[in-house]
C-alpha positions as CSV (number, residue, x, y, z in Angstrom):
1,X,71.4,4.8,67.7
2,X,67.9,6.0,68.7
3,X,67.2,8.7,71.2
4,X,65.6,6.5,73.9
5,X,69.0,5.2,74.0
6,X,70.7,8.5,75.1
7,X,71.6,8.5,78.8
8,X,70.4,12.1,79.1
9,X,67.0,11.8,77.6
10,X,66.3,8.6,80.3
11,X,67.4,10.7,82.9
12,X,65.0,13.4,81.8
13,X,62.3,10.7,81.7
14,X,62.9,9.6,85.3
15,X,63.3,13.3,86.5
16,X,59.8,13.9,84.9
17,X,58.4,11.1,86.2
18,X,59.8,11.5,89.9
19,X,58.5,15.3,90.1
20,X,54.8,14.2,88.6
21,X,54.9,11.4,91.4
22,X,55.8,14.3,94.0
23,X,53.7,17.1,92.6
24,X,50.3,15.4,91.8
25,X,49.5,14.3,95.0
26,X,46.0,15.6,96.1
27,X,47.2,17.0,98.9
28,X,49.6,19.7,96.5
29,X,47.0,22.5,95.7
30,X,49.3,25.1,93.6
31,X,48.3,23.6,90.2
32,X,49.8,26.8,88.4
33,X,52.9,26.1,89.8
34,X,52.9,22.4,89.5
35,X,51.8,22.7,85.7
36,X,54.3,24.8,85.1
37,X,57.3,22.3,86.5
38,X,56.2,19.5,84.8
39,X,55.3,21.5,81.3
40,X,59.7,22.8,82.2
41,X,60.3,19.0,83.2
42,X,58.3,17.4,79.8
43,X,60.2,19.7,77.8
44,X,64.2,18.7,78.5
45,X,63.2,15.2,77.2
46,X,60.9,16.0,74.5
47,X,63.8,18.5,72.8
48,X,66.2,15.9,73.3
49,X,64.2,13.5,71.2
50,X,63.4,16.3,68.5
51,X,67.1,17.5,68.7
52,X,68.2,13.7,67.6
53,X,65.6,13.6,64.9
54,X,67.7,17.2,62.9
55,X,69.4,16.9,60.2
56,X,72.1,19.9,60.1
57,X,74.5,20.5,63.6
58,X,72.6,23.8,63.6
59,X,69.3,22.7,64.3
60,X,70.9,19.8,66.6
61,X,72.4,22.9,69.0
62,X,69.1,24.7,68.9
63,X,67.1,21.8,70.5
64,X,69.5,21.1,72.8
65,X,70.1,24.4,74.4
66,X,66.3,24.7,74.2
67,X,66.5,21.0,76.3
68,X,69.2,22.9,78.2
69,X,67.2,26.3,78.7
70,X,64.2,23.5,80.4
71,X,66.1,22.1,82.5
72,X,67.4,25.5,83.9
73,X,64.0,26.3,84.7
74,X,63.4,22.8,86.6
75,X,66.1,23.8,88.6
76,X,64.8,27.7,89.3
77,X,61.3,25.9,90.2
78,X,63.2,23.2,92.5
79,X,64.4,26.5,94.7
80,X,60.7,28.0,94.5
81,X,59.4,24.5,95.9
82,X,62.2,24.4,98.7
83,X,61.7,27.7,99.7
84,X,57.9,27.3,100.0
85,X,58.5,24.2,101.6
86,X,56.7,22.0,98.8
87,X,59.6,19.7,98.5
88,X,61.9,18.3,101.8
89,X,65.7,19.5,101.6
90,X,66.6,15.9,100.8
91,X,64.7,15.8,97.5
92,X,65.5,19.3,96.3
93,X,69.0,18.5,96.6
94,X,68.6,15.6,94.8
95,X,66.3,17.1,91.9
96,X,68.9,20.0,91.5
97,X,71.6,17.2,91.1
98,X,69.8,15.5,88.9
99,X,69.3,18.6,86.4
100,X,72.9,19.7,87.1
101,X,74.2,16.3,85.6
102,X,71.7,16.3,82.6
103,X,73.0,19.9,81.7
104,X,76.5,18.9,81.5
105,X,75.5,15.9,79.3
106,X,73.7,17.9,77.0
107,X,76.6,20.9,77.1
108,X,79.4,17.9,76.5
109,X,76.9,17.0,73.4
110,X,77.0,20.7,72.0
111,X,80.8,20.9,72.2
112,X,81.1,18.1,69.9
113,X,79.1,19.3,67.6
């Protein structure tokens, strides 16, 4: 098995992918903030991949709670955006879903190992 086979790392894909299509619109000015969401976003994939590349279960727990950690602060962000009104309540619920269910698929990982 290969990590772009992982359920969780396409669903961090598509999450990515969803808030870039929202949050680089020209009409969203807060680039700081934007940056920062998609650098938070980026990184629950990216340390999934890494995490499946480790050898010992040690290093494999580190990436994923660091994958974990990221998609926390997606979700932090997603109550920022609501609250400033950059995001409609339909898609923040969504988005908070979204990272809700990839957390519990990487915390069901970690309890195996």
């Amino acid at each position: 098995m290969q990590f772009e086979e992982l359920k969780m790392w396409n669903e961090a894909q598509d999450l990515y992918n969803s808030l870039d299509d929202i949050f680089s619109q020209d009409s969203f000015r807060n680039y700081f903030f934007r940056d920062q969401l998609l650098r938070a976003a980026l990184s629950i994939s990216n340390n999934i991949a890494e995490w499946f590349e480790r050898e010992t279960n040690n290093e494999l727990r580190r990436f994923l709670y660091i994958a974990k950690w990221s998609c926390g602060e997606v979700r932090s962000m997603l109550y920022l955006a609501y609250k400033r009104q950059y995001i409609v309540k339909n898609d923040f619920e969504k988005f908070v879903d979204i990272c809700k269910h990839i957390s519990i698929m990487m915390y069901k990982y970690i309890e195996k190992l």
